[in-house]
C-alpha positions as CSV (number, residue, x, y, z in Angstrom):
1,X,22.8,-8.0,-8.4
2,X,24.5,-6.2,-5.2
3,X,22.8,-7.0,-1.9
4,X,20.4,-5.4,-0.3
5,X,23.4,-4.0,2.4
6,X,25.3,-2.3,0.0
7,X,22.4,0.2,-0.9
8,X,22.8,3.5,1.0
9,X,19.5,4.6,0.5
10,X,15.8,4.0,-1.6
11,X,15.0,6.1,-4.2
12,X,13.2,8.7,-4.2
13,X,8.9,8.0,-3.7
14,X,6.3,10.2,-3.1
15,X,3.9,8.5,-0.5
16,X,1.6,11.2,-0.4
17,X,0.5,10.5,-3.6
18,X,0.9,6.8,-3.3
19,X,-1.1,6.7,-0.1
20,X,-3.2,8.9,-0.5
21,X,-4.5,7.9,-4.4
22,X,-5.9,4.7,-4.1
23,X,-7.5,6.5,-0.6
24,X,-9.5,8.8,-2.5
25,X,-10.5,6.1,-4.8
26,X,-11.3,4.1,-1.8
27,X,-13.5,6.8,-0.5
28,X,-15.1,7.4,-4.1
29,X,-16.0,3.5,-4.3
30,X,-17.5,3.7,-0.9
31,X,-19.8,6.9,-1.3
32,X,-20.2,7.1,-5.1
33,X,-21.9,3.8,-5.8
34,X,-20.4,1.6,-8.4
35,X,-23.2,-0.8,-8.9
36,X,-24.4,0.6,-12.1
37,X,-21.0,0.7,-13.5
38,X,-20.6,-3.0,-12.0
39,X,-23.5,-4.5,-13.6
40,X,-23.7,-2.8,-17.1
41,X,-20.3,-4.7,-17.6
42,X,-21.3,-8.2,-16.2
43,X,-24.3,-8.2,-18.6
44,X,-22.2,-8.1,-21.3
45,X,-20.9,-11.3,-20.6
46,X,-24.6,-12.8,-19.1
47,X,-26.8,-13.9,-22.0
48,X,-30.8,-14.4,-20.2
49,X,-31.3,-18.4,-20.2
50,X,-27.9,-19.4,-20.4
51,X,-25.7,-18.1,-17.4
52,X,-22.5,-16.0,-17.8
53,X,-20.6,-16.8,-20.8
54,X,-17.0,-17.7,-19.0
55,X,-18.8,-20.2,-16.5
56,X,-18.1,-23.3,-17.8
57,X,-15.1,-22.2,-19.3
58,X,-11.8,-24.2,-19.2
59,X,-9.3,-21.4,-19.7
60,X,-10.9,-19.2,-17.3
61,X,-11.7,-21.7,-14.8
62,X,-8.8,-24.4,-14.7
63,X,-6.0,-22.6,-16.2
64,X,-6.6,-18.8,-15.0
65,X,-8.7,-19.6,-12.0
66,X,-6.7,-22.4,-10.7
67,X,-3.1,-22.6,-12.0
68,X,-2.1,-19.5,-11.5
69,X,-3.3,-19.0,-8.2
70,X,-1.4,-22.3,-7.4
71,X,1.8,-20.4,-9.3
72,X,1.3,-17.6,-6.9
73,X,1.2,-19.9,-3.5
74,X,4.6,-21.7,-4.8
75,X,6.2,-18.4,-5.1
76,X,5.3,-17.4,-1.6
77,X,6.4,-21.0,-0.7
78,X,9.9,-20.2,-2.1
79,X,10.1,-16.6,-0.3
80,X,9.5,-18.3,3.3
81,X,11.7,-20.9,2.8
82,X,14.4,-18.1,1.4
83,X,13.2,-16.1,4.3
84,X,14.3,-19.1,6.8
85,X,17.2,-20.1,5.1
86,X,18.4,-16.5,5.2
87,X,18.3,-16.6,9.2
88,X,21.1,-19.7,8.9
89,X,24.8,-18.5,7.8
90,X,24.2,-19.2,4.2
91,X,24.1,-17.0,1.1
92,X,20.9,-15.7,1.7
93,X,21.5,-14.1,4.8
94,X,22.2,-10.8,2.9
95,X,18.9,-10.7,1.7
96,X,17.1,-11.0,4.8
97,X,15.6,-8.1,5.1
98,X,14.1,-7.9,1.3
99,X,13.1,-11.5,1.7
100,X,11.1,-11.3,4.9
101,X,9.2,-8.0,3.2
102,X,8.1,-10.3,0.4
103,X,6.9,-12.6,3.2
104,X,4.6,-10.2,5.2
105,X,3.4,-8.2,1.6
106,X,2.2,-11.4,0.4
107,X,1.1,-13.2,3.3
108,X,-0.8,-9.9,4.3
109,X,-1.9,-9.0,0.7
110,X,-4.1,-12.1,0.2
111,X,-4.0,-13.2,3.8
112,X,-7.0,-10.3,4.4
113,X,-9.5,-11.7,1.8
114,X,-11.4,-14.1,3.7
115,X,-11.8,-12.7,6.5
116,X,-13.1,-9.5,4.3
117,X,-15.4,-11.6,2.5
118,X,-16.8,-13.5,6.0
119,X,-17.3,-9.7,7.2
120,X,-19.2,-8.1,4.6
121,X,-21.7,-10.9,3.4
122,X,-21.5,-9.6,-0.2
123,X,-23.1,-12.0,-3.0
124,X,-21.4,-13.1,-6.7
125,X,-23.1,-11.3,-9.7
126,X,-24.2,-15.3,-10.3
127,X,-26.5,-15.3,-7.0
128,X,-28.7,-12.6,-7.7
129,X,-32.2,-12.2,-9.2
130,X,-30.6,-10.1,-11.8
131,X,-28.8,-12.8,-13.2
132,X,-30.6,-15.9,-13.0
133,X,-29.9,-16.2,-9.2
134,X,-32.6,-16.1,-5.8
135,X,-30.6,-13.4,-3.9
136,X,-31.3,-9.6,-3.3
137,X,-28.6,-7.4,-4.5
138,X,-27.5,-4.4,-1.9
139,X,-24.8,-2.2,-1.6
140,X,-21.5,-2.3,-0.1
141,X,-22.8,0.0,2.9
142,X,-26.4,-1.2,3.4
143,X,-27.9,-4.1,5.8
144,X,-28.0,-7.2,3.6
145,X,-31.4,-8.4,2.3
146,X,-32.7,-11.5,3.7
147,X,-30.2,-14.4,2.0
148,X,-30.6,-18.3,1.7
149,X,-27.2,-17.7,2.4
150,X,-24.7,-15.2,3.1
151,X,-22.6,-14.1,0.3
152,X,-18.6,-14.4,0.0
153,X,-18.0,-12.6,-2.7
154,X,-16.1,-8.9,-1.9
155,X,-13.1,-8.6,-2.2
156,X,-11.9,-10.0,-5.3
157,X,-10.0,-13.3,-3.8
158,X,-8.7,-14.5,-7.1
159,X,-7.5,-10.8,-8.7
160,X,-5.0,-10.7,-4.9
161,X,-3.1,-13.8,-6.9
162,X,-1.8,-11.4,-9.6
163,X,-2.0,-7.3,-7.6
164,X,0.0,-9.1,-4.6
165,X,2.8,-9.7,-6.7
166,X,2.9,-6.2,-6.6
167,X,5.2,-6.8,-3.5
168,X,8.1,-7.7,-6.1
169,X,8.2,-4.0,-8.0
170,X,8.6,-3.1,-4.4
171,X,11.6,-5.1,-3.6
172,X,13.4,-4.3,-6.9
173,X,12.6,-0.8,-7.5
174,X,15.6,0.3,-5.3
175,X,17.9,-2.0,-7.3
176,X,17.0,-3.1,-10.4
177,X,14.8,-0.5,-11.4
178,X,14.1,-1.9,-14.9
179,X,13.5,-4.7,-13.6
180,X,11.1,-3.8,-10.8
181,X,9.1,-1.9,-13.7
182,X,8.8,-5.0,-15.6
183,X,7.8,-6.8,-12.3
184,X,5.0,-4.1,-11.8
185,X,3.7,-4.6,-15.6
186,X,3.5,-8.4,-14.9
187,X,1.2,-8.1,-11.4
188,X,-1.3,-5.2,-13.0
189,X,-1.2,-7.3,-15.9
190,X,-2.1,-11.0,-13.8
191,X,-4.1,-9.2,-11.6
192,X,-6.3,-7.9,-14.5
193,X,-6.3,-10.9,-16.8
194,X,-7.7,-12.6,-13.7
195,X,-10.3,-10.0,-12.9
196,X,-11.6,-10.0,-16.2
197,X,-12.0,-13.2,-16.1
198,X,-14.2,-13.5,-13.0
199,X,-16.5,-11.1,-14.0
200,X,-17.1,-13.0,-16.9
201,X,-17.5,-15.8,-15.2
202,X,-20.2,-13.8,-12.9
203,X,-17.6,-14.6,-9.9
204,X,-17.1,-11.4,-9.3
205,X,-18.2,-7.4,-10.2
206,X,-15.7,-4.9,-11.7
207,X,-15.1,-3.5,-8.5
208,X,-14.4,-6.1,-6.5
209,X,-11.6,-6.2,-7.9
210,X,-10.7,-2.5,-8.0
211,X,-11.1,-2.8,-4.5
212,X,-8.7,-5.7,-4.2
213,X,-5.8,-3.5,-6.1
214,X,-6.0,-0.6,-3.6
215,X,-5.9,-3.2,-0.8
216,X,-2.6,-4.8,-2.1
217,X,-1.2,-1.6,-3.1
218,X,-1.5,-0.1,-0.2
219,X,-0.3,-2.8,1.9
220,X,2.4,-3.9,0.1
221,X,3.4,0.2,0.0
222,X,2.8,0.2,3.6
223,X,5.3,-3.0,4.2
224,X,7.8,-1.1,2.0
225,X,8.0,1.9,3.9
226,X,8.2,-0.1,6.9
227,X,10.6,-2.3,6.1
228,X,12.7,-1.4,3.0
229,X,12.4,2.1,2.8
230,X,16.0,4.0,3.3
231,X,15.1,7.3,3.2
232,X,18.3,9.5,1.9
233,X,20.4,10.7,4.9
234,X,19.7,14.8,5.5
235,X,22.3,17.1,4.8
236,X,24.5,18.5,7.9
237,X,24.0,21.8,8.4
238,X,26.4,24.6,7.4
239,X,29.2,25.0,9.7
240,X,28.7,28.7,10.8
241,X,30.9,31.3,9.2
242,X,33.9,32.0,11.0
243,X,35.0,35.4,12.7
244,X,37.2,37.5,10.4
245,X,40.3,38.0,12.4
């Protein structure tokens, strides 16, 4: 694999479209009201009685809703320690640049959660009335119902383990662009498998976690374009035509 100095420039990207996309579907999420969406799918997996189906479950909750988010943390573990090893005169130092992006996309990409969730007050399908909870369901937008206690539940936190790893299609695509393809398969991929399997566990509503994609992929296509991006040198002009003599 050449390092990261020995590329002239990025390929080509259009950021209109990849800026501007998961905008409009921001804007669409905001004004269009996904609730009915959101909870005809999390009563498929809510039986009246019983609770959500995945609550209890080992797979979803150990293995998908602990492991993997633990994977996640160690791989951001190795990039800052690559990171700080690449400021020494070692082997790394090439790679720098591409390491420290990985640093701010994830740190940034799942770094914004919390504070999101603290913000907005937003309760887990498993709180409210509708689902065997006490609390008062409300939109995105509107003032909160009177809570026992405020919700924490918006953004998806768990679905940013798999759409932050986004940031790796990113620092490949320029080169290794098979790779980088395969390394954008694998973070939709997580990052679904791990939303799917909050919703069944009531954790969270399908867009939640819509809402945590378009976070990390526009932040980690914001970090790119900051930091990565080469944009392909513009052509000098023509010389002008000389005199005929």
């Amino acid at each position: 694999m050449n390092p990261p100095n020995q590329i002239p420039h990025s390929r080509s990207f259009n950021f209109t479209l990849g800026f501007g996309l998961p905008l409009l579907l921001m804007a669409a999420l905001l004004f269009g009201d996904p609730s009915n969406l959101d909870f005809a799918l999390s009563r498929q997996f809510y039986e009246p009685g019983i609770g959500f189906v995945g609550r209890h479950s080992w797979l979803l909750e150990d293995f998908l809703h602990d492991r993997v988010k633990q994977l996640v943390i160690v791989i951001g573990v190795l990039a800052i320690a690559g990171f700080l090893l690449s400021l020494l005169p070692t082997r790394l130092a090439p790679w720098r640049r591409s390491l420290g992006y990985l640093v701010l996309a994830l740190g940034l990409s799942t770094s914004i959660v919390t504070p999101l969730k603290t913000l907005t007050g937003v309760h887990c399908p498993w709180s409210l009335a509708e689902f065997g909870g006490a609390e008062t369901f409300t939109p995105l937008l509107s003032e909160r119902a009177p809570a026992l206690k405020p919700g924490r539940c918006w953004p998806g936190g768990h679905a940013s383990a798999g759409f932050s790893l986004l940031a790796l299609f990113f620092v490949l695509r320029d080169r290794r662009p098979r790779t980088a393809r395969i390394a954008l398969a694998v973070a939709l991929g997580l990052g679904t498998v791990l939303s799917v399997g909050r919703v069944m566990q009531g954790a969270h509503f399908f867009s939640h976690n819509l809402w945590t994609l378009l976070f990390d992929w526009t932040i980690c296509l914001a970090c790119y374009r900051l930091v990565l991006y080469r944009a392909v040198p513009a052509m000098p002009p023509l010389l002008a035509e000389q005199p005929a003599r």
